[in-house]
C-alpha positions in Angstrom: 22.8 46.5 -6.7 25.5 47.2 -9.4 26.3 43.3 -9.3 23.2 42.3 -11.0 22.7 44.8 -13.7 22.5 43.5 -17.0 24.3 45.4 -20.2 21.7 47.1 -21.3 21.4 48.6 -17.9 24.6 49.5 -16.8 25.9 50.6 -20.3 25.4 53.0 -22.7 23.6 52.6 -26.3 25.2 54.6 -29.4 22.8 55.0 -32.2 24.3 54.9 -35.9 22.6 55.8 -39.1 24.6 53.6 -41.3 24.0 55.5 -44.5 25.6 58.1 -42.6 28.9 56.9 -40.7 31.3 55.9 -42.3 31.7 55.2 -46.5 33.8 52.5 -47.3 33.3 51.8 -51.1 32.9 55.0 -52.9 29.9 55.1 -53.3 28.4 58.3 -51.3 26.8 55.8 -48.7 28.0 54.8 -45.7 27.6 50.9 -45.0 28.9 47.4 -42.6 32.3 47.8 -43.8 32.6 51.5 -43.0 31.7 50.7 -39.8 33.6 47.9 -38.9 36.5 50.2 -39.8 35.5 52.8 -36.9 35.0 50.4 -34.5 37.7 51.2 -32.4 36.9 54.6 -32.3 33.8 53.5 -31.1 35.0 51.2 -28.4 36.9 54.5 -27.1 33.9 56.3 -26.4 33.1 53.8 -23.8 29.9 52.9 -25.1 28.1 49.4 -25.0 26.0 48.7 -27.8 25.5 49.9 -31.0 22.1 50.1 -32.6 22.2 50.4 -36.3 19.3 52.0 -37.8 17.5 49.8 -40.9 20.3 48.0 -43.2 17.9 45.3 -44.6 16.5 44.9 -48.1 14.5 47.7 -49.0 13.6 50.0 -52.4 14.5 52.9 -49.6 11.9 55.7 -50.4 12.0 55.9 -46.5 15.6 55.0 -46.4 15.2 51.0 -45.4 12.1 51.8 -42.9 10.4 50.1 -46.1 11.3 46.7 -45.4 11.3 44.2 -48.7 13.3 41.1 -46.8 13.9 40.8 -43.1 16.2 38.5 -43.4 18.9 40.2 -45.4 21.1 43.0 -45.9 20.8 45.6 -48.2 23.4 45.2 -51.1 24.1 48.8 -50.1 25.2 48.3 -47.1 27.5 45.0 -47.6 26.0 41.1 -47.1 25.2 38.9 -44.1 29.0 38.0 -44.3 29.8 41.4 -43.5 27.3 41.6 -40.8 28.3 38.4 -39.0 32.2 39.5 -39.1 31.1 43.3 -37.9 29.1 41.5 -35.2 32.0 39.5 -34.0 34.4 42.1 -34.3 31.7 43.9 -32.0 31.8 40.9 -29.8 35.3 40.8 -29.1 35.4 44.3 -28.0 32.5 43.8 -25.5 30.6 45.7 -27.6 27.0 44.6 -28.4 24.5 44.4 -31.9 21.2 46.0 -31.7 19.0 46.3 -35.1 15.9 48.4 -35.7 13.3 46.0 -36.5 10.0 47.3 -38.4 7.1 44.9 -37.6 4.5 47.5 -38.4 4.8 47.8 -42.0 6.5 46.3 -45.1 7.7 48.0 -48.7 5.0 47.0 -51.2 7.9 45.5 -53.0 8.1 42.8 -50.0 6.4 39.2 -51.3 3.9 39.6 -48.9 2.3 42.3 -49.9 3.0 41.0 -53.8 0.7 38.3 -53.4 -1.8 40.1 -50.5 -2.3 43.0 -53.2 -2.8 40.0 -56.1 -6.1 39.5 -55.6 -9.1 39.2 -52.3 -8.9 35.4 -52.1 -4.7 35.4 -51.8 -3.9 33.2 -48.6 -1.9 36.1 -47.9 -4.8 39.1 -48.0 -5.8 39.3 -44.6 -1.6 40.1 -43.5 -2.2 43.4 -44.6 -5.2 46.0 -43.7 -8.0 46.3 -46.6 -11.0 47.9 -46.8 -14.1 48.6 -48.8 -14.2 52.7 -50.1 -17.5 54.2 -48.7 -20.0 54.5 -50.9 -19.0 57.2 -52.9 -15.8 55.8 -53.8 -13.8 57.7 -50.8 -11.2 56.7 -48.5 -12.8 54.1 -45.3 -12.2 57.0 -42.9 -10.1 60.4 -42.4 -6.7 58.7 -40.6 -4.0 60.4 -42.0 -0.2 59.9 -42.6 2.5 60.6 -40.9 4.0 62.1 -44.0 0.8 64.4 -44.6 -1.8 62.8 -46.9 -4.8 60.5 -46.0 -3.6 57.3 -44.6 -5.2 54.8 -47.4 -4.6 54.7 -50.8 -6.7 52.8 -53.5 -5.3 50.0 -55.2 -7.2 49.7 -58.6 -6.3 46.0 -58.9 -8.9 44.7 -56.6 -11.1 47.8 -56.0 -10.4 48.4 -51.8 -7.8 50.8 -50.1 -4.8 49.4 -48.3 -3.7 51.4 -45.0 -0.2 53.1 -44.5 0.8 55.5 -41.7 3.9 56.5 -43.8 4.3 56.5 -47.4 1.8 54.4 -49.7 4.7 52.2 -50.3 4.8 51.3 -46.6 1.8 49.1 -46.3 0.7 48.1 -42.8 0.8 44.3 -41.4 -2.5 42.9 -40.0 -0.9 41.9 -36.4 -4.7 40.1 -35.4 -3.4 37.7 -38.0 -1.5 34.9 -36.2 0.3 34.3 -39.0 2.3 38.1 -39.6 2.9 38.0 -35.8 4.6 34.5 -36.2 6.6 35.1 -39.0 7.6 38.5 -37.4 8.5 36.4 -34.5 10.7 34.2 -36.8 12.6 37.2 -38.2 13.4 38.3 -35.0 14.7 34.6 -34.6 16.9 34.5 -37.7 18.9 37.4 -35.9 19.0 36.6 -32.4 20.7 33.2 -34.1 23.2 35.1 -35.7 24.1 36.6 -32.3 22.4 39.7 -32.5 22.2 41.1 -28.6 18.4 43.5 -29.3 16.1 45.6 -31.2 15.3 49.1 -31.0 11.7 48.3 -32.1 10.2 50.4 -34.8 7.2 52.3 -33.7 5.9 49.9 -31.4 2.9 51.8 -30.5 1.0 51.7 -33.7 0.7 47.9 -34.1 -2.5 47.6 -33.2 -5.7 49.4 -34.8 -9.2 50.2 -33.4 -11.5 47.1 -34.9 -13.9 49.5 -36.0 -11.8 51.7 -37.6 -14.1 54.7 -36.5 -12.9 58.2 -37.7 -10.4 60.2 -35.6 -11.5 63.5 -33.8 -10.2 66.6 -34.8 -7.1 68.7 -32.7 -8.3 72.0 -31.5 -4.8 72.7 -31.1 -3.8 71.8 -34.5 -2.6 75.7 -36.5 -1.9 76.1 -40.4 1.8 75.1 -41.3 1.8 72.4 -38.6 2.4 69.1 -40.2 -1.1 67.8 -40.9 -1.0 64.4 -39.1 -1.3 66.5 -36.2 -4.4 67.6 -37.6 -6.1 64.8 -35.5 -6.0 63.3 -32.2 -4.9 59.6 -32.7 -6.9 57.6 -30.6 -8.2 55.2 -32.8 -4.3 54.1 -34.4 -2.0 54.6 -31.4 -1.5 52.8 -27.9 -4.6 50.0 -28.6 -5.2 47.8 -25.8 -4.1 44.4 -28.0 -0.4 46.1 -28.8 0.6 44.9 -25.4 0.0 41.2 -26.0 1.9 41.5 -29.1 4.6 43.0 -27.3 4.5 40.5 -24.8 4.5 38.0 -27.6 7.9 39.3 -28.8 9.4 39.4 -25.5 9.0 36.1 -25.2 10.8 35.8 -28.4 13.9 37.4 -26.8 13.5 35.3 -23.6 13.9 32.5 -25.6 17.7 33.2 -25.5 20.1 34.6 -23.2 20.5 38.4 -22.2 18.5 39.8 -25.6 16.4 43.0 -25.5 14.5 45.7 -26.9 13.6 49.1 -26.7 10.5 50.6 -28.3 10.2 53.6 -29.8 6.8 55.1 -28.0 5.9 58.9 -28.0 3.1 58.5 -25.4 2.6 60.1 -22.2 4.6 58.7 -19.0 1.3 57.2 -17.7 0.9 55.4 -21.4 4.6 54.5 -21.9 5.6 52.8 -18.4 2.3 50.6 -19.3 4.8 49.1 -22.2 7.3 47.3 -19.4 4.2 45.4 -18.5 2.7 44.5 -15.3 5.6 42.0 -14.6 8.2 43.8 -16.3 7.3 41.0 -19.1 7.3 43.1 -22.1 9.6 45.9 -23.6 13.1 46.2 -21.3 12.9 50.0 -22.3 10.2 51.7 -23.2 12.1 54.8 -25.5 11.5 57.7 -23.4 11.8 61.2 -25.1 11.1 63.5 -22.5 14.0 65.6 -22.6 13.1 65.8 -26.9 10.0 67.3 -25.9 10.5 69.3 -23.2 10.6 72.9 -22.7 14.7 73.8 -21.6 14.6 74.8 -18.9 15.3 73.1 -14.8 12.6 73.5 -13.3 10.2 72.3 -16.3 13.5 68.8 -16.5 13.3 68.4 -12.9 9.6 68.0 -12.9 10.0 65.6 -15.9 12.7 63.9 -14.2 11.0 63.3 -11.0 7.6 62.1 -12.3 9.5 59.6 -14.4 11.4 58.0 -12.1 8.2 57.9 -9.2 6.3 56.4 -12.2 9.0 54.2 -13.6 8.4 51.8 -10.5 10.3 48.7 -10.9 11.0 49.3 -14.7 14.5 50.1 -15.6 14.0 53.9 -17.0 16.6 55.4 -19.8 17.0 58.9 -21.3 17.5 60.2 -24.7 18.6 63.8 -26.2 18.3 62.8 -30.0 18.1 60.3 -32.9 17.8 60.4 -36.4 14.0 61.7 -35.8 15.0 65.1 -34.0 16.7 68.2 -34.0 20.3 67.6 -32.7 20.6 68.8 -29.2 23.4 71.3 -30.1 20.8 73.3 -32.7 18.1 72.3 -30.7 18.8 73.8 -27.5 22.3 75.7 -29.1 25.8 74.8 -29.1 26.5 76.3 -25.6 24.1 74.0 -23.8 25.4 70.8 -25.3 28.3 69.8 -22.8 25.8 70.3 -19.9 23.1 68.7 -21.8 25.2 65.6 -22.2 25.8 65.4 -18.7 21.8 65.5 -18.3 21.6 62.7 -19.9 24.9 60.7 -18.8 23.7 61.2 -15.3 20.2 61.0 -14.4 18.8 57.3 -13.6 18.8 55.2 -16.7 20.3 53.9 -19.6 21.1 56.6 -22.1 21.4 56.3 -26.3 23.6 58.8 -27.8 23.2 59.8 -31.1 26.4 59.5 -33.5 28.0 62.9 -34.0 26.5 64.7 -30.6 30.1 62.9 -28.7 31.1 65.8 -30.9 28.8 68.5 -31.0 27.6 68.1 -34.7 24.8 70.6 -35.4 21.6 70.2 -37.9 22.6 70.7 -41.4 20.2 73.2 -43.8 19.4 71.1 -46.1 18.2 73.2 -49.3 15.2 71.4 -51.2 16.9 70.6 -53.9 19.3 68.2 -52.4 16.7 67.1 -50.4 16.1 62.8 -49.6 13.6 62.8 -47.1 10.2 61.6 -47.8 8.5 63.5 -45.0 10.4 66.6 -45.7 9.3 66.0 -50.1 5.7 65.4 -49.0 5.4 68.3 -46.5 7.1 71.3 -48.6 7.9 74.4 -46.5 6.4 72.1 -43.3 8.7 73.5 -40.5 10.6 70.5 -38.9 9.0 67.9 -41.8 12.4 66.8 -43.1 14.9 64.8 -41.3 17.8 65.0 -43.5 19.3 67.9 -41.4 20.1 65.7 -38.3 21.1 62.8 -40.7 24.3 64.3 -42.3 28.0 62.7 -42.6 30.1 61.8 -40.0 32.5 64.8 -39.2 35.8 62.2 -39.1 38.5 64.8 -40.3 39.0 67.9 -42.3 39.8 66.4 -45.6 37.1 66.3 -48.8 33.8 65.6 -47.6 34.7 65.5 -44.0 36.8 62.2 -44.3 33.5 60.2 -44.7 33.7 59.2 -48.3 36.1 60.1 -51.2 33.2 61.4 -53.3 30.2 63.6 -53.0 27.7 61.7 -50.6 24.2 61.5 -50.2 23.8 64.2 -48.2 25.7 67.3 -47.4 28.1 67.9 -44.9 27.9 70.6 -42.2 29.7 73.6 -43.2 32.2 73.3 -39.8 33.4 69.8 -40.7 36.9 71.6 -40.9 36.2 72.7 -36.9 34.3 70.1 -35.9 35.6 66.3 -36.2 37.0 63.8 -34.8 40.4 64.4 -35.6 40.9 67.4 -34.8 39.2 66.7 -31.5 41.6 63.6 -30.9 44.4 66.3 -30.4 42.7 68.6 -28.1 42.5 67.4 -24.5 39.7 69.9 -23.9 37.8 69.2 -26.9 34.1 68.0 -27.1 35.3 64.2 -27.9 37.7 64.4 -24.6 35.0 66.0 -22.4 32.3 63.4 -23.4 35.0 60.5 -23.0 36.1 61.6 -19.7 32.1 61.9 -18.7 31.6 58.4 -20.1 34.8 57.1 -18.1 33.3 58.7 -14.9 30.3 57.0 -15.4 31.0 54.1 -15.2 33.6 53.9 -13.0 30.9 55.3 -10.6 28.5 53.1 -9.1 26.5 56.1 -8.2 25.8 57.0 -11.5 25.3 53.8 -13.7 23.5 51.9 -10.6 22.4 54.1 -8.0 18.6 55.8 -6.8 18.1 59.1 -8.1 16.5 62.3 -6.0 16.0 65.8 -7.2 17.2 68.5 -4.8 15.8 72.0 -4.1 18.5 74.6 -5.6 16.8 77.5 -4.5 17.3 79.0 -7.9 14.5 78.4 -10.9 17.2 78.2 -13.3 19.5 75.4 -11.5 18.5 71.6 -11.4 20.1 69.8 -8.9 19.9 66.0 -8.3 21.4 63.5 -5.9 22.8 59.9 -7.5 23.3 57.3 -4.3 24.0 53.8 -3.3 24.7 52.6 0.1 28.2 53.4 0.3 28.6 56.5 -1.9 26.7 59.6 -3.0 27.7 62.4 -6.0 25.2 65.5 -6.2 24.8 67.1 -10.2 24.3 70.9 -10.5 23.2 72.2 -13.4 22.8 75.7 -14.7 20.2 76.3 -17.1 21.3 79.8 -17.5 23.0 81.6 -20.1 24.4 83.6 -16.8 26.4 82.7 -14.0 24.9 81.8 -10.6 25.3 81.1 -7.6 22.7 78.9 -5.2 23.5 77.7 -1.6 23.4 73.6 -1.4 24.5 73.2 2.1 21.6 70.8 3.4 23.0 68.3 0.8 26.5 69.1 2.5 28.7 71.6 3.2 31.9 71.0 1.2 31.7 68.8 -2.4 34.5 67.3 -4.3 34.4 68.5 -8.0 34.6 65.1 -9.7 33.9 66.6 -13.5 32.7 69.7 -14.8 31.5 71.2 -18.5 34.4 73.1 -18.2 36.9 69.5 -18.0 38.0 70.5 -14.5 38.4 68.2 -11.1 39.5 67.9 -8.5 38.7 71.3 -6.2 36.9 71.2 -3.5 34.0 73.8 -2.9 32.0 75.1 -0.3 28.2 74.2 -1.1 26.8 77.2 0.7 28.0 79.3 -2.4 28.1 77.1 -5.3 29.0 79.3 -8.0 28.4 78.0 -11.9 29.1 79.7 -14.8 26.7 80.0 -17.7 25.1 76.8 -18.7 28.2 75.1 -16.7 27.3 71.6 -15.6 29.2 69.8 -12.0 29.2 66.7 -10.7 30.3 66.7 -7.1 31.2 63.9 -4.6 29.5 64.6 -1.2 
């Protein structure tokens, strides 16, 4: 089976927020150049592609998800020169490109929405969403914004309201319009010449929009100091039957040329997200699921998770993710003792995993106090628990020098407190570091064909805190044991087999072998075991 996996299968996917990695002109921000520096550090992770997080033309109030040219790079960040030499740098190393595309919304500083916004008979009106106000001047219905308020704002100009899921300035594309879905497609085109390998797509879900644009219902569930998007249940601006022919639409884009991809992002149920492979497995190669984001922590709650994915995955190819520039990091999240055995969650169930840059060393979330501040979300929703981003968004750790050895002056966003402790090279020098341990998990990955390539199925521990699994192919079988538990335990695996061959461990050990009947793990200790 291993023989015919494609990169995006067998490999791993390493997510950088460029602002964030590495600054190479002074200027606070990281940017192309930065990275193009690291890239050798990246190769030595053993990673396969890197997806870069928004660099194109964009005023930034949401930090380049406000797209004013798809077809450029942001001064900020360097040039399309830049880009093409960073992509064949990339290249050489076997690494792969992978941009985040935004086809849902522009800026309202791109020249589409210029000229839709100019006036109702514009050839270019209908690309964007406008509507009447109801009769007493008020917005067309009560959809709300990711970012709090209502979801339309009035544009005085020509007397209707515009619709925006995110700020005002991120107006929405009409994607009935066959005319934004080609030019869309034509973006996509203008990269995928340049050699760029995928796409992490950009809420995919919300493209399409009830016709009737009938008011939401109201969450029972929804509480006081919850973020008020939440307020409602999104039934009339999420997961619409027409976004799968537009997603089919771009995959035929990418077929168009050899070995492209994408992943969407997609926070939908299992039985909603597996629907975006499509019935041939003829629309998104990898529908993002964020399972283990949302998930209580804790094995039995992961292995039933785990084994409802893959039964419902069918013949799609599944992948795992722990964190992105959306979410808590997993070592706050969960807490810094858990993450070695949460990267071996993800580093060996079935899939393709995407790392998040700074978890290969176990950067933490960053308080962020409100005066320094950048996220919109966070801005709009003061004192909203979880509302800001900017905490998971922080610096680079790279060494102990000023400013963690990102940039030589302040940057755009603080850096962790523990950037003395916690980088990479300080890590470098430490065999038993967090940079060595997720290396050597990477290395036995895949250099295992049980791991990258083989079937997956859970296994009864006997123990409500341990999650055991079996990875297999034909001709070779490892069992994963993992231990939950801030307290040692011990649970008796003998149906698997008797005796098992420690091949890696949270603690950096193989080698020994043990006797299954009386597995012992240490507190929140991770094994992997040939058996």
């Amino acid at each position: 089976m291993q023989e015919n996996l494609l990169w995006w299968q067998s490999g791993i996917i390493y997510q950088i927020y460029p602002r964030s990695f590495k600054d190479s002109n002074k200027d606070g921000i990281g940017d192309l150049r930065g990275i193009i520096e690291k890239l050798d550090y990246i190769e030595s992770l053993g990673i396969k592609a890197i997806w870069l997080s928004p660099i194109f033309p964009s005023p930034m109030a949401d930090f380049g998800y406000d797209v004013a040219d798809y077809c450029d790079i942001h001064p900020m960040f360097g040039t399309l020169a830049d880009f093409d030499e960073l992509t064949e740098k990339a290249h050489a190393r076997g690494l792969k490109i992978m941009l985040d595309l935004v086809p849902n919304h522009t800026s309202d500083q791109h020249p589409w929405f210029l000229e839709s916004r100019s006036s109702k008979d514009n050839p270019k009106r209908d690309w964007y969403i406008w509507k009447d106000p109801k009769a007493d001047g008020s917005a067309p219905n009560n959809w709300t914004s990711f970012f709090g308020p209502s979801a339309w704002t009035f544009d005085e100009t020509t007397g209707q309201y515009y619709l925006h899921q995110f700020l005002s300035s991120q107006p929405e594309l009409n994607w009935t319009n066959p005319e934004v879905r080609e030019a869309m497609y034509e973006s996509m085109r203008f990269w995928l010449r340049r050699g760029v390998d995928g796409f992490r797509v950009d809420v995919i879900w919300l493209l399409g929009k009830h016709p009737e644009y009938l008011d939401e219902p109201e969450n029972p569930l929804w509480q006081e100091g919850q973020q008020n998007h939440w307020r409602l249940i999104h039934v009339y601006t999420q997961d619409q039957p027409e976004t799968h022919g537009y997603v089919k639409d771009m995959r035929k884009v990418l077929d168009e040329f050899d070995e492209r991809m994408m992943v969407g992002e997609i926070y939908l149920p299992f039985d909603n997200l597996v629907a975006y492979y499509g019935e041939n497995n003829d629309a998104v190669h990898l529908p993002f699921n964020f399972s283990l984001i949302l998930s209580t922590w804790d094995a039995e709650a992961i292995r039933d998770l785990a084994d409802e994915y893959d039964q419902k995955v069918g013949k799609g190819w599944p992948n795992w993710v722990l964190g992105n520039h959306d979410q808590s990091r997993i070592a706050t999240r969960r807490g810094p003792q858990y993450a070695r055995m949460a990267q071996m969650l993800l580093l060996t169930l079935r899939g393709t995993p995407t790392c998040y840059y700074g978890d290969e060393i176990g950067m933490e979330d960053v308080d962020i106090p409100f005066e320094k501040m950048q996220d919109p979300s966070g801005l709009q929703q003061p004192g909203v628990k979880g509302a800001s981003r900017d905490p998971e968004r922080t610096p680079m750790q790279w060494d102990s020098s000023d400013f963690a050895g990102f940039s030589e002056v302040e940057p755009w966003l603080p850096v962790a407190p523990n950037f003395t402790e916690v980088n990479v090279a300080k890590q470098e020098q430490d065999q038993n570091s967090f940079l060595n341990y997720f290396r050597g998990l990477v290395k036995l990955r895949q250099s295992t064909p049980a791991l990258f390539a083989g079937q997956y199925e859970s296994v009864d521990s006997g123990h409500p805190d341990v999650f055991a699994f079996k990875r297999f192919t034909d001709d070779q079988s490892v069992l994963v044991v993992l231990n939950f538990s801030e307290e040692g335990q011990s649970v008796d695996l003998s149906e698997v087999n008797m005796v098992g061959q420690v091949l890696y461990s949270t603690r950096g050990e193989a080698g020994e072998r043990l006797l299954l009947e009386t597995l012992i793990l240490g507190p929140c200790e991770g094994m992997i075991l040939k058996i």
